[in-house]
N, C-alpha and C positions, 0 to 999 in steps of 0.2 A: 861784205854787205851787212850794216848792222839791219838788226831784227827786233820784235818784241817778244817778250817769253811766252804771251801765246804763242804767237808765228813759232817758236821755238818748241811746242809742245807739238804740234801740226809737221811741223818739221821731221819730228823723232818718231811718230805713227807713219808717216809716208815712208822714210828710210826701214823703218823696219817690213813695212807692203815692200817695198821696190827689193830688199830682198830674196823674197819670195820669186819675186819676177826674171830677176839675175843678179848674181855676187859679183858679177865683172867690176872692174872698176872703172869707170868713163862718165859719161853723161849721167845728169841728176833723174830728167823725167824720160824712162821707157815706155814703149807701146807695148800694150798689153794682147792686143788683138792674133788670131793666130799667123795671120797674114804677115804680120812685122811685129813680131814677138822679139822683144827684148831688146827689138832695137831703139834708137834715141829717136825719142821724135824731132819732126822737123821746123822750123820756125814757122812754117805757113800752120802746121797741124795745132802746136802751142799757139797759135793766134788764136786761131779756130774757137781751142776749147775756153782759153780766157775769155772772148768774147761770149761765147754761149752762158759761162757760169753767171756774168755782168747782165745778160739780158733776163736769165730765171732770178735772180734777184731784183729786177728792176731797176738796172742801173744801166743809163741807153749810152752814157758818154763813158765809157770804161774798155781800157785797148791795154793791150801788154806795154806799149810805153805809156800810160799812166802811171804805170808803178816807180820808170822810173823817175819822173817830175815829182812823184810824192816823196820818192828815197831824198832827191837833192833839194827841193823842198826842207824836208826835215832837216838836213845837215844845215841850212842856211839858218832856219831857226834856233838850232844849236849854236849859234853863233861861230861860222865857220866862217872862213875869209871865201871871198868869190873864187879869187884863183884856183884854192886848195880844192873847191868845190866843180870848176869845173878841168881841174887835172884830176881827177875823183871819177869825173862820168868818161872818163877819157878826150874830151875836145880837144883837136887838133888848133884852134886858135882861141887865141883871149876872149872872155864874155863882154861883151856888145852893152852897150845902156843906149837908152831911147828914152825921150821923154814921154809920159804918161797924156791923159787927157787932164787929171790932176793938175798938172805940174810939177808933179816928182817925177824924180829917174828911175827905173824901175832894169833890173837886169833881165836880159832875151836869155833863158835859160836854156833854149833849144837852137841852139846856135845853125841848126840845119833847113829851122823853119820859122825864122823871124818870125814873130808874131802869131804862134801858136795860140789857139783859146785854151787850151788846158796847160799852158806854161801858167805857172804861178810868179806874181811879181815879190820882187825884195826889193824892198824901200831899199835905198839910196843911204849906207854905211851901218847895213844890219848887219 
């Protein structure tokens, strides 16, 4: 998953906390609580806390899959081919194109939910 060297700095403070928490080797983010101590949290729980951190900064449209329309987002800007990009997010079929209100093609990057509002478009041979 590429990163930015912040993300990379954040990254290397957390892994050193998560130490503290357990050396196991497994899951990235554990519970800290005494109740489920050390265990991995669970996808509903990582929802959770994503959402709460998006709403104390005042961000009302921000979900744990936003991050990753921004990651495949970025790789398209990067100028990556679609295919690569959605054998990348793992899609079980080929990316979809639909025409815009524009006029342009625009690729459905969330192949699970046609016409997502937080899908971002890529013009048509980016």
């Amino acid at each position: 998953m590429p990163y930015s060297a912040s993300t990379g700095v954040l990254l290397s403070g957390y892994l050193a906390h998560r130490a503290g928490i357990s050396r196991a080797r497994g899951p990235l983010f554990l519970s800290e609580p005494r109740r489920n101590h050390a265990q991995p949290l669970s996808l509903w729980t990582w929802s959770k806390v994503v959402r709460r951190i998006a709403l104390e900064a005042g961000v009302e449209r921000f979900s744990t899959h936003t991050t990753r329309h921004l990651c495949l987002t970025g790789l398209a800007r990067m100028g990556w081919e679609v295919h690569a990009i959605a054998t990348f997010a793992g899609h079980r079929h080929p990316p979809r194109w639909r025409p815009t209100r524009r006029g342009r093609s625009a690729w459905i990057c969330c192949v699970r939910r046609p016409g997502c509002p937080r899908c971002s478009s890529v013009p048509a041979g980016a």
